[in-house]
C-alpha positions in Angstrom: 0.0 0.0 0.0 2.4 2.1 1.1 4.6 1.6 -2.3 1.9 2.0 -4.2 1.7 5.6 -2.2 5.0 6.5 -3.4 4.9 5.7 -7.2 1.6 7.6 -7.6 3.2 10.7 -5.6 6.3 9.6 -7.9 4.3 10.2 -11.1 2.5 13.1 -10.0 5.9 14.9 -8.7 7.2 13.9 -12.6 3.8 14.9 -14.8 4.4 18.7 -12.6 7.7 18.5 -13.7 7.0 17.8 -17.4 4.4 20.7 -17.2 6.2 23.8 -15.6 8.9 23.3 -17.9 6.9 24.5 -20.6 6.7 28.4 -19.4 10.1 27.6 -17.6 11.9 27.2 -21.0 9.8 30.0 -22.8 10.7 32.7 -19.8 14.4 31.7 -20.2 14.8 32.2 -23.9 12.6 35.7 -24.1 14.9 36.7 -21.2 18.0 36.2 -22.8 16.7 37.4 -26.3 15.6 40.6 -24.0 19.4 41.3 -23.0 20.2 40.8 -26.8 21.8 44.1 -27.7 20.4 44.3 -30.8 17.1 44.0 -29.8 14.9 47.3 -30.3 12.4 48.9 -27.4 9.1 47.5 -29.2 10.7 44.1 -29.3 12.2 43.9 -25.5 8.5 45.2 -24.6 6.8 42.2 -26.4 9.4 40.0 -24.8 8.5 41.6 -21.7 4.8 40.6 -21.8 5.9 37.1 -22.9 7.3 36.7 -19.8 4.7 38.2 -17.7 2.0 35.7 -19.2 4.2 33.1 -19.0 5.2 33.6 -15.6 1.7 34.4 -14.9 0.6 30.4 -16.0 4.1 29.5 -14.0 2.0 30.7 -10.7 -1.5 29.6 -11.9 0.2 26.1 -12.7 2.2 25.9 -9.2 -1.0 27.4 -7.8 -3.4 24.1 -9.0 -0.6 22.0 -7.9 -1.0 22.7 -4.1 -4.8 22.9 -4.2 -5.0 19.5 -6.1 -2.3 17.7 -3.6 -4.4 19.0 -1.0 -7.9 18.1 -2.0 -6.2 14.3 -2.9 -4.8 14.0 0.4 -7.8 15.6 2.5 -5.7 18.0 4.1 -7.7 20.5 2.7 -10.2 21.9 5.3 -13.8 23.0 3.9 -15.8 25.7 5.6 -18.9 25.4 7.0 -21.1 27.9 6.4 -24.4 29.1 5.3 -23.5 30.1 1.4 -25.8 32.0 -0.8 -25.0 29.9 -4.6 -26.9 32.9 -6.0 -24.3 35.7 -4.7 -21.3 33.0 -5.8 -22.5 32.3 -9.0 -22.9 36.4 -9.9 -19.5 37.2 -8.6 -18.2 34.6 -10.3 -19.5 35.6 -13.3 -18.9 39.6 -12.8 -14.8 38.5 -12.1 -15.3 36.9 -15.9 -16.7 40.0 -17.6 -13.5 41.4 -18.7 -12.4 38.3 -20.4 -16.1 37.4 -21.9 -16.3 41.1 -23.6 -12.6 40.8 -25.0 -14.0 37.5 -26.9 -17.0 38.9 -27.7 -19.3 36.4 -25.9 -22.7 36.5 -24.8 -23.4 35.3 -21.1 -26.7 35.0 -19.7 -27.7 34.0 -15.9 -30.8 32.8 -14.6 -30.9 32.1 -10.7 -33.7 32.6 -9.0 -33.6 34.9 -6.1 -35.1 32.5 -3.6 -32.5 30.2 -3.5 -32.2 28.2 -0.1 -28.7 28.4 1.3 -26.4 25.6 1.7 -23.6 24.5 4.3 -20.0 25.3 2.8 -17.0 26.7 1.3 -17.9 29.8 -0.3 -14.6 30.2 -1.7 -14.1 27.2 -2.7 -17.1 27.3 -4.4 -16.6 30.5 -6.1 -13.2 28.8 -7.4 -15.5 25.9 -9.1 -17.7 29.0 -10.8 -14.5 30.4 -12.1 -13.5 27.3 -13.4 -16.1 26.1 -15.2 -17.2 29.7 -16.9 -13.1 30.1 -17.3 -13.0 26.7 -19.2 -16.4 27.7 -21.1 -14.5 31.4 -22.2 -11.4 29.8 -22.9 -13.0 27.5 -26.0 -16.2 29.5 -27.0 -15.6 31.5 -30.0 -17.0 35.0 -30.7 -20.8 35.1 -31.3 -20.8 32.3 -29.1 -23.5 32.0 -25.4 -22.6 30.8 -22.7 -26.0 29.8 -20.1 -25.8 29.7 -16.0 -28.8 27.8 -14.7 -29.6 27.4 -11.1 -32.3 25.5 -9.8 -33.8 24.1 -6.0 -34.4 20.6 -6.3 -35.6 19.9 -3.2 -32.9 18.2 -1.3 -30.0 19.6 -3.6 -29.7 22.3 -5.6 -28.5 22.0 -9.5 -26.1 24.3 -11.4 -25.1 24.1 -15.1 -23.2 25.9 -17.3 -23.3 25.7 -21.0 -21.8 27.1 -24.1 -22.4 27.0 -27.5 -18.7 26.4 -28.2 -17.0 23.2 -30.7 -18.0 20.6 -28.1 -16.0 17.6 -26.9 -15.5 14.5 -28.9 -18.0 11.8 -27.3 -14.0 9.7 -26.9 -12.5 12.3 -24.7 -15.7 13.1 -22.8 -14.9 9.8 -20.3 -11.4 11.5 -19.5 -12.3 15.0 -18.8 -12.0 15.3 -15.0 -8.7 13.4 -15.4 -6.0 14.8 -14.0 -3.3 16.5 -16.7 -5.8 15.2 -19.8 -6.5 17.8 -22.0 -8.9 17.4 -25.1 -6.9 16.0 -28.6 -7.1 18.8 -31.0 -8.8 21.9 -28.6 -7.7 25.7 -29.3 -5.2 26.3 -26.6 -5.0 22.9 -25.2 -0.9 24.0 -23.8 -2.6 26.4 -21.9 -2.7 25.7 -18.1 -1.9 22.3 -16.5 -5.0 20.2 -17.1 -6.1 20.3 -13.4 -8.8 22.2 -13.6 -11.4 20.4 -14.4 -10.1 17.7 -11.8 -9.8 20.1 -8.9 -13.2 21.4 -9.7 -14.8 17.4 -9.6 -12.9 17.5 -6.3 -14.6 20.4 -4.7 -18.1 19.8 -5.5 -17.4 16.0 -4.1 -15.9 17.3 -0.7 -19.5 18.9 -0.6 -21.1 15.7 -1.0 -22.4 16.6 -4.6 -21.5 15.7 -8.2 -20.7 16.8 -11.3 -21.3 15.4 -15.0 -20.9 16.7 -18.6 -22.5 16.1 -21.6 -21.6 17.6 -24.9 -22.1 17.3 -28.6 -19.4 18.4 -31.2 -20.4 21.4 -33.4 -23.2 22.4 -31.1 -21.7 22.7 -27.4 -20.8 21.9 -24.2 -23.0 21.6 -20.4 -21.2 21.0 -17.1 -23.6 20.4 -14.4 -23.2 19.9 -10.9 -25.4 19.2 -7.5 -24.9 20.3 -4.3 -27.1 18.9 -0.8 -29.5 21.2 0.8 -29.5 21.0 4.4 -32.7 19.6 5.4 -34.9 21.3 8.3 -34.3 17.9 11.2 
């Protein structure tokens, strides 16, 4: 058991490895083309935002890391407290707005106001908004909608979001929430580290939910996820 411990931390420690190289490698050779003399002003400024995106998905990347080790191991502790889903979902969606008007997206919400709180991690919860209307942004093309639903289910409550993006293949939709797997063929698929989909799945579960997609290629793409209502005893 305690072997089999080792080589899973093993091939986690080696797939982070594998991954921060990527914007390792890239900050190192824009850095040394920046000290170039023969590089111009416009040039060493370009270089300069280079390595403040990549160095940007360098902390994002190390950032995932920890929260997915800790969510794996348990060590993560979960609030418990009344949240409002409604005020989560909004905020989540307001932090977004910047990055949905650059693509020229449309984003609609519809949560009704009367909501019933649950028992949790607002925070956390807020980071499993941003990642799944992040994820949504990140492969919708302009002209395309993103939906947020909420609904009270009686003893959970259900939130989806949709797009009208390319879809997933049906093959790759089994592999989704795996850890590191990114989509064969997706715009920007050597973006990020391909944990957040995983850390999200993590999350919801810790809050004794659960969370499914379903998506058809050409048409679009719905994440939905559940989350318990305390009952009245």
């Amino acid at each position: 058991m305690q072997n089999a411990l080792l080589f899973q931390q093993s091939d986690l420690i080696a797939e982070m490895v594998h991954e921060i190289r990527t914007p390792l490698a890239a900050i190192v050779a824009y850095a040394e083309l920046m000290q170039r003399s023969s590089a111009t002003l416009e040039q060493n400024r370009q270089f300069s935002d280079i390595i403040l995106n990549e160095a940007e998905r360098l902390n994002e990347m190390v950032r995932n890391f920890l929260d997915f080790a800790r969510l794996e191991s348990g060590r993560a502790r979960l609030a418990q407290d009344p949240v409002d889903l409604n005020t989560v979902i909004r905020m989540a969606v307001n932090v977004l707005t910047p990055q949905v008007d650059a693509k020229h997206i449309g984003v609609s919400v519809a949560v009704p106001a009367t909501l019933p709180s649950i028992v949790g991690d607002a925070q956390r919860l807020h980071q499993v908004m941003l990642n799944l209307l992040g994820n949504a942004i990140k492969y919708c093309r302009a002209g395309d909608n993103i939906m947020v639903t909420a609904s009270d289910e009686g003893d959970h409550l259900a939130v989806s979001v949709a797009d009208t993006g390319p879809g997933i293949p049906a093959q790759a939709l089994p592999r989704v929430f795996e850890r590191f797997y990114r989509v064969p063929g997706a715009e920007d698929q050597a973006l990020g580290a391909g944990l957040g989909l995983t850390i999200t799945r993590q999350i919801v579960e810790a809050h004794g939910g659960r969370i499914t997609v379903s998506s058809v290629e050409g048409k679009g793409t719905t994440f939905m996820f559940t989350l318990p209502v305390q009952q009245d005893a």
